[in-house]
C-alpha positions as CSV (number, residue, x, y, z in Angstrom):
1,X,103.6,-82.3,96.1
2,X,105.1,-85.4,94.8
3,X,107.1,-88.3,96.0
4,X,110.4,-88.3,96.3
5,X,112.0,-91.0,94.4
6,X,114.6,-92.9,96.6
7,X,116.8,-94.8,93.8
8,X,117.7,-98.5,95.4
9,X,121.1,-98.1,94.2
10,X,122.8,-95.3,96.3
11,X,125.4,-95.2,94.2
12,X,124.4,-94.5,90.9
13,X,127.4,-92.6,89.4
14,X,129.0,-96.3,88.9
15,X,126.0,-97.5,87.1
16,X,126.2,-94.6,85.4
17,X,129.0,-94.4,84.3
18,X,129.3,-98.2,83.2
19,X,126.6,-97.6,80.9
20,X,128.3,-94.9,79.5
21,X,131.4,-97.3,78.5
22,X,128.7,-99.0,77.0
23,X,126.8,-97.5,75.2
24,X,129.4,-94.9,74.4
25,X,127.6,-91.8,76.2
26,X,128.1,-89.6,78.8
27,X,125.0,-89.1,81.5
28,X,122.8,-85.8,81.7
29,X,124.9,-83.4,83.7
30,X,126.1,-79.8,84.0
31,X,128.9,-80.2,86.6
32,X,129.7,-76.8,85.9
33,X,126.5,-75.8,87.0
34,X,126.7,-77.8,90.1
35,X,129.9,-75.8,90.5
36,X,127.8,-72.5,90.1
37,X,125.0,-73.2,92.4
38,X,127.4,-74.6,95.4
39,X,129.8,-71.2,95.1
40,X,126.8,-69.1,95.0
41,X,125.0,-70.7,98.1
42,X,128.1,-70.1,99.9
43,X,128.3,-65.9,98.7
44,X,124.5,-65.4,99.5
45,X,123.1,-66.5,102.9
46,X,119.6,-66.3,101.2
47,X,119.8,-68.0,98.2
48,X,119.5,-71.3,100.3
49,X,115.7,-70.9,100.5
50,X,115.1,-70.9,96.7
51,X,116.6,-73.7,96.2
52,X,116.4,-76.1,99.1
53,X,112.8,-76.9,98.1
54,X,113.5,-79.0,95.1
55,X,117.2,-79.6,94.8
56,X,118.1,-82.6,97.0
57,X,121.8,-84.0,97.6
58,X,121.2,-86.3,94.9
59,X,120.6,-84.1,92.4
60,X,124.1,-83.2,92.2
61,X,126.3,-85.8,89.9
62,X,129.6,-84.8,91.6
63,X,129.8,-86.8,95.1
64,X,131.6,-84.4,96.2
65,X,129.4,-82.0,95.4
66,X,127.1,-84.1,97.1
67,X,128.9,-83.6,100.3
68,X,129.0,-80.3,100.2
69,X,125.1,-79.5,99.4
70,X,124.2,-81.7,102.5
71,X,126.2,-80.0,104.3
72,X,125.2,-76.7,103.4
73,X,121.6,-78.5,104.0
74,X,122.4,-79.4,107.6
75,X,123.9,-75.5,108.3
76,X,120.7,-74.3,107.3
77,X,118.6,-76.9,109.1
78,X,120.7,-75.7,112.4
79,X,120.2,-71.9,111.5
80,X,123.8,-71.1,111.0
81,X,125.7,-68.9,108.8
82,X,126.1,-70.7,105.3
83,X,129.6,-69.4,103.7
84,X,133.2,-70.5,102.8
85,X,134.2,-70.8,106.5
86,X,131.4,-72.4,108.5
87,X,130.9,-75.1,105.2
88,X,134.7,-75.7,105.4
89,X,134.5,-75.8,108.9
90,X,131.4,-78.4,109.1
91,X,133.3,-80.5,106.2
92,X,135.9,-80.6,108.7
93,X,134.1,-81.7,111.7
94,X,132.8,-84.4,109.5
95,X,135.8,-85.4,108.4
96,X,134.7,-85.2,104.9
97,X,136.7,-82.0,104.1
98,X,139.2,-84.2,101.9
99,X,136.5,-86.3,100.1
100,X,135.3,-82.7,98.2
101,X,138.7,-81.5,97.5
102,X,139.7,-79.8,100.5
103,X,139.7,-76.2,101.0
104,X,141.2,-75.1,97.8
105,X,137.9,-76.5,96.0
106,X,135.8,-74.7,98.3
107,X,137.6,-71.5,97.7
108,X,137.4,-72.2,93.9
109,X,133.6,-72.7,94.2
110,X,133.1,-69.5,95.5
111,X,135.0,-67.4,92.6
112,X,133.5,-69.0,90.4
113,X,130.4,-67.4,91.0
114,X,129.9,-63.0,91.1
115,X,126.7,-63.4,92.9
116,X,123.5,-65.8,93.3
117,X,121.3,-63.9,91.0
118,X,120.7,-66.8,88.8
119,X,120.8,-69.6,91.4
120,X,117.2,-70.8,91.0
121,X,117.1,-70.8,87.6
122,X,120.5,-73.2,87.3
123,X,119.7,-75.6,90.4
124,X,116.5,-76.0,88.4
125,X,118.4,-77.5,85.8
126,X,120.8,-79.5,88.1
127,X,117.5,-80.9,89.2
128,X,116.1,-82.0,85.7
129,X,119.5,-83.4,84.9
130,X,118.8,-85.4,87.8
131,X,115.8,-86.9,86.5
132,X,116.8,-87.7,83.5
133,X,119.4,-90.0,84.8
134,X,117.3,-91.0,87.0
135,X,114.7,-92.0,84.2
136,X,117.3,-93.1,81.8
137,X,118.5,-95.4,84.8
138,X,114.9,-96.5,85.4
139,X,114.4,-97.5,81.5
140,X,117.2,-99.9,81.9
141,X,116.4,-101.6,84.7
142,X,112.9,-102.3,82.5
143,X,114.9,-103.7,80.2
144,X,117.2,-106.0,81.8
């Protein structure tokens, strides 16, 4: 298995997007995507363990979505129910709840989504997004 690559700059969505007011890009991302996976995490208690193995909390190019994945992350960790209400609820407890939208967004998430039958398949490419920012971000440190 391979390393996980721990950026020194946790907050990479400001370097990001300063160098795309630079250069006059946009990073690789597929918010909507993000948006897919989270909603269908929280329909299908299952689809949790197809997707936990390779798609970290920094994957995701959304802090909020962010948030939410970890705490989706620590539910399953504690071997609880993962759906609208306990996610809501451990947002809550957090008191992150606000920082992802409150619980409108997490209502939206979920109908945005039918079912999970494709959830591997699109966190796979929240993850690849994820490194190409990463290696685009990498490149430019080189070069400064």
């Amino acid at each position: 298995m391979a390393k996980q690559y721990t950026p020194r700059n946790r907050n990479n969505n400001e370097v990001f997007e300063q160098l795309g007011r630079e250069l006059g890009t946009t990073p690789p991302q597929a918010t909507d995507l993000e948006e897919a996976v989270l909603g269908a995490l929280m329909i299908e208690k299952e689809a949790i363990m197809s997707v936990q193995e390779f798609l970290k909390p920094e994957s995701f190019y959304k802090e909020a979505h962010k948030i939410i994945y970890q705490s989706i992350l620590d539910l399953s960790a504690k071997i609880e129910p993962i759906d609208l209400y306990t996610v809501g609820q451990m947002l809550q407890r957090n008191g992150r709840l606000p920082d992802v939208g409150g619980p409108a967004y997490l209502a939206a998430l979920t109908q945005k989504v039918g079912s999970a039958a494709h959830v591997e398949f699109h966190a796979k490419i929240i993850a690849q997004k994820y490194v190409q920012r990463e290696l685009i971000r990498a490149s430019t440190d080189i070069q400064k």
